[in-house]
N, CA, C and O atoms as CSV, one atom per row, in Angstrom:
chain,resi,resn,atom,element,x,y,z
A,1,UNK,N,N,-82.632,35.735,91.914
A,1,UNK,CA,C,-83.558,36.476,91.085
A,1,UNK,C,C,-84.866,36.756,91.840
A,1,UNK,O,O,-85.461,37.833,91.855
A,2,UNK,N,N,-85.243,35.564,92.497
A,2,UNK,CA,C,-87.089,35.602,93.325
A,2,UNK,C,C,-86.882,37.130,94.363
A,2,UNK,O,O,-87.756,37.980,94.534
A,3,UNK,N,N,-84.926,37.151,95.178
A,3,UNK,CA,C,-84.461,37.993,95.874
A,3,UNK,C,C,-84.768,39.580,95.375
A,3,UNK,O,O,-85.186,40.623,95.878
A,4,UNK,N,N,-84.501,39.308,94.642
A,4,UNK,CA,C,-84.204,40.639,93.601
A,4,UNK,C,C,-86.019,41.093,93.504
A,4,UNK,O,O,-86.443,42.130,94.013
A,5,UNK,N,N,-86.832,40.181,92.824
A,5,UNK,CA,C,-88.009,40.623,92.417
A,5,UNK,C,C,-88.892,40.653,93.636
A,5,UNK,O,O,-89.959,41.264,93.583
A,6,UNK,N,N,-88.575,40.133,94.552
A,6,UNK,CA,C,-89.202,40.998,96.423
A,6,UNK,C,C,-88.941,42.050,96.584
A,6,UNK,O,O,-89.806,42.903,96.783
A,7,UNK,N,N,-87.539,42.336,96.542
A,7,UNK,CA,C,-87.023,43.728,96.877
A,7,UNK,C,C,-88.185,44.950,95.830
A,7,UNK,O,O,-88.879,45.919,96.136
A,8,UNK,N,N,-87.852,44.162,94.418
A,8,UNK,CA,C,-88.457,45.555,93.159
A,8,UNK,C,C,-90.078,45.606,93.828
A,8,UNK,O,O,-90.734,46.542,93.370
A,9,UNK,N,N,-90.715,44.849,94.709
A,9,UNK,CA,C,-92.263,44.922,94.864
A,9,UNK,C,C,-92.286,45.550,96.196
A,9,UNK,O,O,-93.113,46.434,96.421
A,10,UNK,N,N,-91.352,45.125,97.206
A,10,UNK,CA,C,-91.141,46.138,98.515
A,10,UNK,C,C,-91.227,47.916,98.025
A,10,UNK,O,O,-91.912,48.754,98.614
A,11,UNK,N,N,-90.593,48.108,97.153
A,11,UNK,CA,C,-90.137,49.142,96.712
A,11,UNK,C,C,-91.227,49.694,95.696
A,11,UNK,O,O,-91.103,50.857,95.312
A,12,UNK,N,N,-92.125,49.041,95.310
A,12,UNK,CA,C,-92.988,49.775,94.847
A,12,UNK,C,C,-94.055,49.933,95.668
A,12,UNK,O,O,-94.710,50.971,95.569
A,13,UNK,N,N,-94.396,48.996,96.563
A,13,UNK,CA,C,-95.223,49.464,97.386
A,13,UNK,C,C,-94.831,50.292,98.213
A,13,UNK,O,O,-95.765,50.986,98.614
A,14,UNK,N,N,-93.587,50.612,98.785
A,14,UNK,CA,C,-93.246,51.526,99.496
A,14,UNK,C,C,-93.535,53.100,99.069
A,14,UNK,O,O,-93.832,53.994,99.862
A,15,UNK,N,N,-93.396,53.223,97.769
A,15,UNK,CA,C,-93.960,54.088,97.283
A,15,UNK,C,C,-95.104,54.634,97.164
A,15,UNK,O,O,-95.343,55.782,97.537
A,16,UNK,N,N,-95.939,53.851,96.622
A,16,UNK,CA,C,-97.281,53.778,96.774
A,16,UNK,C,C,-98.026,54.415,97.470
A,16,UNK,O,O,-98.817,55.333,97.254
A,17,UNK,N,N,-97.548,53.555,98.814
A,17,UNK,CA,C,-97.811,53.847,100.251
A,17,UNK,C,C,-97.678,55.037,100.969
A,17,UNK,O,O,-98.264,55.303,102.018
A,18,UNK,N,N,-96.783,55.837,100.286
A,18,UNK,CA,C,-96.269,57.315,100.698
A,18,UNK,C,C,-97.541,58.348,101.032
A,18,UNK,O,O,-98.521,58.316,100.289
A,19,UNK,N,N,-97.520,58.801,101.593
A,19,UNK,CA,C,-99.065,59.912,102.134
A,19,UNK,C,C,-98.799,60.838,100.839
A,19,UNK,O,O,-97.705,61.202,100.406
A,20,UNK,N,N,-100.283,61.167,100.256
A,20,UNK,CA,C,-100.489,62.322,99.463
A,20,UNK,C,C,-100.280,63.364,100.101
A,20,UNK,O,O,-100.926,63.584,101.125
A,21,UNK,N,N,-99.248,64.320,99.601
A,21,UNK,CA,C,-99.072,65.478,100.906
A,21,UNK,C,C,-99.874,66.768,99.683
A,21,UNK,O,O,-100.137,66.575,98.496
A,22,UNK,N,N,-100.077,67.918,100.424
A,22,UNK,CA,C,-100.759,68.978,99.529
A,22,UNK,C,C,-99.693,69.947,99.918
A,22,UNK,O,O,-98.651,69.524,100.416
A,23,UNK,N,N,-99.946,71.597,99.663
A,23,UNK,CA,C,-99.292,72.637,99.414
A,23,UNK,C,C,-99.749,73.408,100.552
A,23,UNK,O,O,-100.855,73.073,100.975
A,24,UNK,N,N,-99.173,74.347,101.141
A,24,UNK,CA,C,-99.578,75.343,102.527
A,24,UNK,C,C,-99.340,76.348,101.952
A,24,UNK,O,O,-98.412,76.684,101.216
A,25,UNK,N,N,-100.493,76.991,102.418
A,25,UNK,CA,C,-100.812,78.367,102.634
A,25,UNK,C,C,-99.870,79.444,102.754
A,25,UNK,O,O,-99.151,79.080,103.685
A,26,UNK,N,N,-99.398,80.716,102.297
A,26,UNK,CA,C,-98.605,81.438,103.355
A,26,UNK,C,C,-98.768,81.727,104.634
A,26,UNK,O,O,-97.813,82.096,105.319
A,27,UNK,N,N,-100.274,81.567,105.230
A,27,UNK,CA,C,-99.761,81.786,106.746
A,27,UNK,C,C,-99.709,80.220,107.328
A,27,UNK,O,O,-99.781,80.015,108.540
A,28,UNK,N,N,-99.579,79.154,106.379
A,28,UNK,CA,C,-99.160,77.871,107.246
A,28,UNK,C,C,-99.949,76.839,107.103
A,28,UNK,O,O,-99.277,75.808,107.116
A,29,UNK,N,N,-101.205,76.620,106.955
A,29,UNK,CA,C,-101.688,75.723,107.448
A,29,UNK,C,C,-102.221,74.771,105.959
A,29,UNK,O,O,-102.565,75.475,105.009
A,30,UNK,N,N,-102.277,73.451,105.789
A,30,UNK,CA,C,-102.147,72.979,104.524
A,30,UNK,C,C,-103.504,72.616,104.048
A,30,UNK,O,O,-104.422,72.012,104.602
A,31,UNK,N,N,-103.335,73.363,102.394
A,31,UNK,CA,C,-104.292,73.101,101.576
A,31,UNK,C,C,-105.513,71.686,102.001
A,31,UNK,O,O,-105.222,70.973,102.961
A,32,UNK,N,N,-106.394,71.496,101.466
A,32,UNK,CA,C,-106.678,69.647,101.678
A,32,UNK,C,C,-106.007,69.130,100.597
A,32,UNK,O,O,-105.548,69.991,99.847
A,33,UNK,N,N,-105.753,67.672,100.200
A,33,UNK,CA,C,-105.464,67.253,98.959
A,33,UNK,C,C,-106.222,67.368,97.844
A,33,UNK,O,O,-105.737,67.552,96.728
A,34,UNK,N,N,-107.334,67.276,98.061
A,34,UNK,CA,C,-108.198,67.162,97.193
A,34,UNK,C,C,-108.690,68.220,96.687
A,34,UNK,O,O,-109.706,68.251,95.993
A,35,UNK,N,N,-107.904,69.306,97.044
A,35,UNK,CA,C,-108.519,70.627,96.352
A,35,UNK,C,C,-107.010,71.152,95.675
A,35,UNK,O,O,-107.099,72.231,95.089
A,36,UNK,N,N,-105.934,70.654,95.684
A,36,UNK,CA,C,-105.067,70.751,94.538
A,36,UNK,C,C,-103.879,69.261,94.323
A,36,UNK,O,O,-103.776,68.060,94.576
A,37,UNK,N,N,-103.215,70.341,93.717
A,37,UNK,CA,C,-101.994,68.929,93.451
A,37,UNK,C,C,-100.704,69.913,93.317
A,37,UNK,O,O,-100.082,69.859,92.256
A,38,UNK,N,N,-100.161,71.027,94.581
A,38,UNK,CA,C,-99.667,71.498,94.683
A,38,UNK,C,C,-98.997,72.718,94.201
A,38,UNK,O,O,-97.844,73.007,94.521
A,39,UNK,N,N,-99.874,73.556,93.285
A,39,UNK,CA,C,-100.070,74.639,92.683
A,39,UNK,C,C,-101.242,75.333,92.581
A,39,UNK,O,O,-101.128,76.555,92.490
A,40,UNK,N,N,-102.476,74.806,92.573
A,40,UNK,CA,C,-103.987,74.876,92.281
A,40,UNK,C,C,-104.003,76.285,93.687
A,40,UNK,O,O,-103.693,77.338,93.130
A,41,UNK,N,N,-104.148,76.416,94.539
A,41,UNK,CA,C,-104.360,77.015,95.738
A,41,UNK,C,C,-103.752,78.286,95.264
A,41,UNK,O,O,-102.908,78.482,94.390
A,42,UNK,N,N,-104.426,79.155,96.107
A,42,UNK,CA,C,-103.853,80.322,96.397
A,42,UNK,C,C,-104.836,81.758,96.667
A,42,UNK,O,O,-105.767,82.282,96.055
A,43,UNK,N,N,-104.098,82.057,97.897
A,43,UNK,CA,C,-104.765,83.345,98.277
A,43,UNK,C,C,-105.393,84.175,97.559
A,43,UNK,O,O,-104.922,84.259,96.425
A,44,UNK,N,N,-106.399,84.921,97.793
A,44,UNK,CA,C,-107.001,85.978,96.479
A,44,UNK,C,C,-107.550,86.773,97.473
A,44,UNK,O,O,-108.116,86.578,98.549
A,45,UNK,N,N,-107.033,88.253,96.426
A,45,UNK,CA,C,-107.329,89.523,97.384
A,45,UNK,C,C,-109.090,89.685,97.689
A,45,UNK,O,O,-109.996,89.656,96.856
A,46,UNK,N,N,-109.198,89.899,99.492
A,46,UNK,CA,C,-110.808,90.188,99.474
A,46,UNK,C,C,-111.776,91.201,98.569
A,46,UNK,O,O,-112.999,91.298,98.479
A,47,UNK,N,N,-110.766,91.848,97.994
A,47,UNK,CA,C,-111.728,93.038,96.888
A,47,UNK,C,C,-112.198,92.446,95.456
A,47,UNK,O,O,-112.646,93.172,94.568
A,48,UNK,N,N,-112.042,91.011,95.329
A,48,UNK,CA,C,-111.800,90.430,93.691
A,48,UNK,C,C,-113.138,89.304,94.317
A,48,UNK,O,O,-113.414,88.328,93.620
A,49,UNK,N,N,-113.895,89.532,95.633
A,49,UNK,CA,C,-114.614,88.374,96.212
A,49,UNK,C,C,-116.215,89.671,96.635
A,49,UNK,O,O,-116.292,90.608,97.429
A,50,UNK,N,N,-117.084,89.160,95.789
A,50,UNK,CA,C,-118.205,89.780,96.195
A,50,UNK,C,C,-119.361,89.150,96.466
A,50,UNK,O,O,-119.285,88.140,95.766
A,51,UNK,N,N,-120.673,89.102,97.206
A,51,UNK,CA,C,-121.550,88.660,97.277
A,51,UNK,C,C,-122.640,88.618,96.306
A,51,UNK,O,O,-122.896,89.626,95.646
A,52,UNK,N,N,-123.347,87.464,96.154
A,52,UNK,CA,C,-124.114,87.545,95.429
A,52,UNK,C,C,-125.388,86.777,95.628
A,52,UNK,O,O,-125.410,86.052,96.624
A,53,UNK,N,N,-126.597,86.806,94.760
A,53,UNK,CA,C,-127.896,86.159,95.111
A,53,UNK,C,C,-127.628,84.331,95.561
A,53,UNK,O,O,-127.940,83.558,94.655
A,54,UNK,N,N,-127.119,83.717,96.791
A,54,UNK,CA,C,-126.724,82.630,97.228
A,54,UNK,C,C,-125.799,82.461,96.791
A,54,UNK,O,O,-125.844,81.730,95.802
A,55,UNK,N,N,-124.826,82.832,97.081
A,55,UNK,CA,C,-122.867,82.826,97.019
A,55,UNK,C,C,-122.134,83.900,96.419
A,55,UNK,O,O,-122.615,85.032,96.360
A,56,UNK,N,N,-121.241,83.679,96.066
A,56,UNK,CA,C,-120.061,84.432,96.279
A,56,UNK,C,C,-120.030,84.637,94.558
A,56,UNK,O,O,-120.396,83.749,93.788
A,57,UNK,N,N,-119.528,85.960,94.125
A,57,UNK,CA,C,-118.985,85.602,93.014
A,57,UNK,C,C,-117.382,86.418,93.094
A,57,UNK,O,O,-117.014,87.442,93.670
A,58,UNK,N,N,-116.797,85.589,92.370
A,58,UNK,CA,C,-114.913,85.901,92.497
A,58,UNK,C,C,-114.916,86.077,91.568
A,58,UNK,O,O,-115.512,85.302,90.819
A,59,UNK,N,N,-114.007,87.612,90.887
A,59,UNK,CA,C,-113.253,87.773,89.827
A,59,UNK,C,C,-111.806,87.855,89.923
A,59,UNK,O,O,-111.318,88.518,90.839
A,60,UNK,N,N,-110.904,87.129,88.901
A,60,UNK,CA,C,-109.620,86.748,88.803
A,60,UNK,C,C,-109.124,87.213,87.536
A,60,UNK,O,O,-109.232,86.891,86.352
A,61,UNK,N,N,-108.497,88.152,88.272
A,61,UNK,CA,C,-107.829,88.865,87.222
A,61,UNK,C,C,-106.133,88.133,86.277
A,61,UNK,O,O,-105.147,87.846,86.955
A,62,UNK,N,N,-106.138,87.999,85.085
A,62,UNK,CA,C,-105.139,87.301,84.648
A,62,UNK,C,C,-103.597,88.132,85.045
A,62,UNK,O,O,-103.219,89.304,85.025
A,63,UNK,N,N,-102.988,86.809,85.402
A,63,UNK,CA,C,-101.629,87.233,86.684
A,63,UNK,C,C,-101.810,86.943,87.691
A,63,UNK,O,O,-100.810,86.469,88.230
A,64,UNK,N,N,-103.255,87.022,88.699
A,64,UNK,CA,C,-103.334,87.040,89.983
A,64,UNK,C,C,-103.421,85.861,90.772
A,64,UNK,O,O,-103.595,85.838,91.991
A,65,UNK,N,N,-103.273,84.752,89.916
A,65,UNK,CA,C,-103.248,83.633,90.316
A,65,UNK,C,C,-102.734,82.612,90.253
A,65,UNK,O,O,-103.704,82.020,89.780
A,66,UNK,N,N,-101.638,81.508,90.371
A,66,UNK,CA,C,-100.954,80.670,89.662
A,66,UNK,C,C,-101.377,79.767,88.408
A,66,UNK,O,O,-100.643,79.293,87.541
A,67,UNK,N,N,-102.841,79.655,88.562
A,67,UNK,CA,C,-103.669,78.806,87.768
A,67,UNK,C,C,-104.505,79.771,86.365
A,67,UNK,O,O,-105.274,79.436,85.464
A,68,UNK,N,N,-103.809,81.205,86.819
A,68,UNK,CA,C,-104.766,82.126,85.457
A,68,UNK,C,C,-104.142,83.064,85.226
A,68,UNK,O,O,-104.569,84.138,85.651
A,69,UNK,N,N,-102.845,83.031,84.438
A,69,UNK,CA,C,-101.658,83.854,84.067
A,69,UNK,C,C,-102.104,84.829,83.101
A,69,UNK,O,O,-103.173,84.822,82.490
A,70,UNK,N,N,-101.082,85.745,83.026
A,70,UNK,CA,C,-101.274,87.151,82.403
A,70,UNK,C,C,-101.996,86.322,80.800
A,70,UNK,O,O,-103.089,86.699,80.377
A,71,UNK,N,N,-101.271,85.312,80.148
A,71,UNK,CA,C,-101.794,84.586,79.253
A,71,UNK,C,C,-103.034,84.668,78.940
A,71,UNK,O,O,-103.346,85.118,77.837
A,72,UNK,N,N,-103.879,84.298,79.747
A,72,UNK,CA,C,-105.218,84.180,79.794
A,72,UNK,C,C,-106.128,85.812,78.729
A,72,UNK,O,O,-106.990,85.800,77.850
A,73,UNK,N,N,-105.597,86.625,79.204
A,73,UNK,CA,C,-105.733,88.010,78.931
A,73,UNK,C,C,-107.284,88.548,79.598
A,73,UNK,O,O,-107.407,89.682,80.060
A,74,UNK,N,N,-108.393,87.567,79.564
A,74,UNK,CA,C,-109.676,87.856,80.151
A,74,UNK,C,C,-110.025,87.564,81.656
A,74,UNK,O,O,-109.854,86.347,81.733
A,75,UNK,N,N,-110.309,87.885,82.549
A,75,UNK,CA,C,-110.757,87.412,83.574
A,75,UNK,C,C,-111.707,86.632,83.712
A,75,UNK,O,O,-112.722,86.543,83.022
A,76,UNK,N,N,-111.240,85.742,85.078
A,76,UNK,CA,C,-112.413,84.294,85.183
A,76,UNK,C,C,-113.328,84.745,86.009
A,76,UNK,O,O,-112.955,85.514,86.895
A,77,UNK,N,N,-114.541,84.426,85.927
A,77,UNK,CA,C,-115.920,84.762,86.883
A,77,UNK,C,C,-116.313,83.763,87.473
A,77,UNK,O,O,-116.379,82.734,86.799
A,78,UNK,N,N,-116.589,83.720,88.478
A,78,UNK,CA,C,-116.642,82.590,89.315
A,78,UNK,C,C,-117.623,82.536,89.803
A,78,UNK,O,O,-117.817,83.586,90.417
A,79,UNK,N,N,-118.971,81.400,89.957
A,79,UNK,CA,C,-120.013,81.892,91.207
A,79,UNK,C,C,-119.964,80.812,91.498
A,79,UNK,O,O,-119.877,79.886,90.692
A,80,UNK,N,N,-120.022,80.672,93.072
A,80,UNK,CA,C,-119.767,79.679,94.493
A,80,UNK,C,C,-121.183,79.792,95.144
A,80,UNK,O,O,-121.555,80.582,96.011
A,81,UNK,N,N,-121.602,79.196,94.760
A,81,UNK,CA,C,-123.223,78.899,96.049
A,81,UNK,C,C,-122.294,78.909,97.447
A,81,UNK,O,O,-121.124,78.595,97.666
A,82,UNK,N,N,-123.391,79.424,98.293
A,82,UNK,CA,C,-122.336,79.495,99.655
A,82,UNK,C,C,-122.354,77.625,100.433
A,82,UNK,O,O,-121.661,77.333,101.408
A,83,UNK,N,N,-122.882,77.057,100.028
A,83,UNK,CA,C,-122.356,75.853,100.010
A,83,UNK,C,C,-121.423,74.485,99.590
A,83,UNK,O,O,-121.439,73.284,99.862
A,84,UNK,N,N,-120.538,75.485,98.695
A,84,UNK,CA,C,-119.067,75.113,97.733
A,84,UNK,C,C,-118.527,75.791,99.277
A,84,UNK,O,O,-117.767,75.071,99.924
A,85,UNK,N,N,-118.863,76.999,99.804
A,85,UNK,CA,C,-117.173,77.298,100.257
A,85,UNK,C,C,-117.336,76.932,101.352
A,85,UNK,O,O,-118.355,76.741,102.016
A,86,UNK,N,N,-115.882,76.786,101.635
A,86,UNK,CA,C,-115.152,75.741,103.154
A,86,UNK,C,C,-115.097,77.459,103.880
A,86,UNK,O,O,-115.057,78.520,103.257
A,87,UNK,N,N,-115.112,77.275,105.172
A,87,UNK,CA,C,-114.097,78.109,106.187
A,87,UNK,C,C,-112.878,78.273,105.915
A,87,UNK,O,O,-112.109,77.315,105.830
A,88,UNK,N,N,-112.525,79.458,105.742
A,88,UNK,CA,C,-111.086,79.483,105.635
A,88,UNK,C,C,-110.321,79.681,107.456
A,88,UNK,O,O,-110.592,80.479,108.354
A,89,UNK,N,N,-109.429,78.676,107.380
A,89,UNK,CA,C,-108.587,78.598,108.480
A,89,UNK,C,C,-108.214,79.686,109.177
A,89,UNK,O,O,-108.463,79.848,110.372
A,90,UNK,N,N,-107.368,80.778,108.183
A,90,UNK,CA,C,-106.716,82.160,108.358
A,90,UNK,C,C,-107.607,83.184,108.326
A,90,UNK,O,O,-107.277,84.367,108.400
A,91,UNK,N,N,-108.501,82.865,108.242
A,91,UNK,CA,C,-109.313,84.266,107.754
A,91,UNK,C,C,-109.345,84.661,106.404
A,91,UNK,O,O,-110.480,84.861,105.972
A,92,UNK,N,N,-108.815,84.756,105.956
A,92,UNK,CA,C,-108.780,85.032,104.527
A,92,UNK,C,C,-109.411,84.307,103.513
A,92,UNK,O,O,-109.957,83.245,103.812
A,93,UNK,N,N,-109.426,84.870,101.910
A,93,UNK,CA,C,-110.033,83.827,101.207
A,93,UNK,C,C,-108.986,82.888,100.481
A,93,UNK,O,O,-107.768,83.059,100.439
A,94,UNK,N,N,-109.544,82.106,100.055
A,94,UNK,CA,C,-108.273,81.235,99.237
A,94,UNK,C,C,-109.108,80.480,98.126
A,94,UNK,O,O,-110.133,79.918,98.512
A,95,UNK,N,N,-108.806,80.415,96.905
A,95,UNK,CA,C,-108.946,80.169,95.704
A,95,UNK,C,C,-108.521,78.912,95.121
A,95,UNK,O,O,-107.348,79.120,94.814
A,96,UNK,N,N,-108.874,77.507,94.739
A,96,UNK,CA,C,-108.228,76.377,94.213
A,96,UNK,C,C,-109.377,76.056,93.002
A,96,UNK,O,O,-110.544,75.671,93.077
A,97,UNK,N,N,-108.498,76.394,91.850
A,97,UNK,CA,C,-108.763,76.147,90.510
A,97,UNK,C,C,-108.107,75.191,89.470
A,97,UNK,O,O,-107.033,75.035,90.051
A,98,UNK,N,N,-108.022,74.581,88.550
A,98,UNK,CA,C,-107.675,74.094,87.567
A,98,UNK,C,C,-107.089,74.655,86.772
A,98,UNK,O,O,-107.330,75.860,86.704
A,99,UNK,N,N,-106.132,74.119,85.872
A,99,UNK,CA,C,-105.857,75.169,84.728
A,99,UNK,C,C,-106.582,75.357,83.696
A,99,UNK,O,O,-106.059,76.016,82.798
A,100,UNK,N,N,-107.860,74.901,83.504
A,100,UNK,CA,C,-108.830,75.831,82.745
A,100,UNK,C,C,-109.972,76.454,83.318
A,100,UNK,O,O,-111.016,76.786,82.757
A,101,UNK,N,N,-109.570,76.594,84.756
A,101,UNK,CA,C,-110.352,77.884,85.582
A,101,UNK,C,C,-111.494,76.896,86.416
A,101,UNK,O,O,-112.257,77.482,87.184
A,102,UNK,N,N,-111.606,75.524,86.281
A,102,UNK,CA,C,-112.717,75.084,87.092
A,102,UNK,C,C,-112.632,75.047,88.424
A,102,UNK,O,O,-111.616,74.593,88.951
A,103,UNK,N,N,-113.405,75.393,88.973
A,103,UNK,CA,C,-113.408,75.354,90.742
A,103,UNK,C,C,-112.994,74.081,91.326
A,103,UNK,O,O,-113.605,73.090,90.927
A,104,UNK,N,N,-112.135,73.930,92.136
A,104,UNK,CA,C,-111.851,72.584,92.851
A,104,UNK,C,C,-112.301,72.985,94.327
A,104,UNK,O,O,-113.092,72.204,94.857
A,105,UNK,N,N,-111.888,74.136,95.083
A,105,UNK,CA,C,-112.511,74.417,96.250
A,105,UNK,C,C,-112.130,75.852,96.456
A,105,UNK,O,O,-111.172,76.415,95.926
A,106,UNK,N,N,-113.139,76.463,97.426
A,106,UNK,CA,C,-113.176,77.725,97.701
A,106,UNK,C,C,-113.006,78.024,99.099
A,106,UNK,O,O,-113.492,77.094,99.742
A,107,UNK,N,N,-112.279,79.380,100.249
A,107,UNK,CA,C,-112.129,78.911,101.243
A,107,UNK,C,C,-113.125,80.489,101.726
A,107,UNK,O,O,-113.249,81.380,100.886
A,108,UNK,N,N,-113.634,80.604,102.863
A,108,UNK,CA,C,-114.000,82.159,102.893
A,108,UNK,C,C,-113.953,82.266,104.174
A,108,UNK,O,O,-113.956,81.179,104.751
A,109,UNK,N,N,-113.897,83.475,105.044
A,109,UNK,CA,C,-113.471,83.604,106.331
A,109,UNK,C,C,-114.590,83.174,106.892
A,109,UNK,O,O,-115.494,82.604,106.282
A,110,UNK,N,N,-114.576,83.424,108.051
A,110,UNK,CA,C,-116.082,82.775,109.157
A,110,UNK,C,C,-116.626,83.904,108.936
A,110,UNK,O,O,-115.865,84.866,108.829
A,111,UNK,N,N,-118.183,84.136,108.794
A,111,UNK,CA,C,-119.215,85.335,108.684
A,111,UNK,C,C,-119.034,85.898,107.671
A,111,UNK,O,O,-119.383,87.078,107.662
A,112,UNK,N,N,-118.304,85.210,106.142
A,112,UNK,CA,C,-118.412,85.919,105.457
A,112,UNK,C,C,-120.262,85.812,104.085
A,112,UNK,O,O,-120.638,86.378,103.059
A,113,UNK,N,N,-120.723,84.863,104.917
A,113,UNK,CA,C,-122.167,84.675,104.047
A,113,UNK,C,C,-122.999,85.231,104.784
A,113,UNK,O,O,-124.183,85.281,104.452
């Protein structure tokens, strides 16, 4: 039995122990963890990303995002002090939200502030 109840604690710590992995990008390179939990992310077209008085403001149109479906019916407005957003890796922008639209992280190309 003591056999048995080593093994069931090996085995949960083994688990445990497993690396938090996150979600990649389409051109490859992976989300951080901490800015989703493997859906949250996702590309957003540069025309829905405009500047504004110290950051960015993003509009997300419902559909255009995994996290803000046709459902939604209104679009989310977003404003990012340019010190929320990360570099984006690819160049591009990339979008990680919640499912009730809160910002988890923002990505924006180099020179885009």
């Amino acid at each position: 039995m003591r056999l048995i109840a080593s093994f069931a604690m090996v085995a949960i710590l083994a688990v445990g122990a497993a690396p938090a992995l996150s979600h990649q990008a389409p051109s490859g390179w992976d989300y951080p963890f901490y800015c989703c939990s493997g859906a949250d992310c996702a590309p957003i077209a540069a025309e829905t990303v405009r500047e504004g008085h110290g950051g960015f403001i993003v509009t997300v149109a419902p559909g255009t995002h995994p996290m803000w479906p046709t459902e939604r019916r209104q679009p989310l407005i977003l404003e990012i002090p340019y010190d929320k957003a990360k570099e984006s890796p690819d160049g591009h922008f990339h979008l990680c939200i919640d499912d009730a639209g809160d910002l988890l992280c923002f990505f924006a190309p180099a020179g885009s502030s």
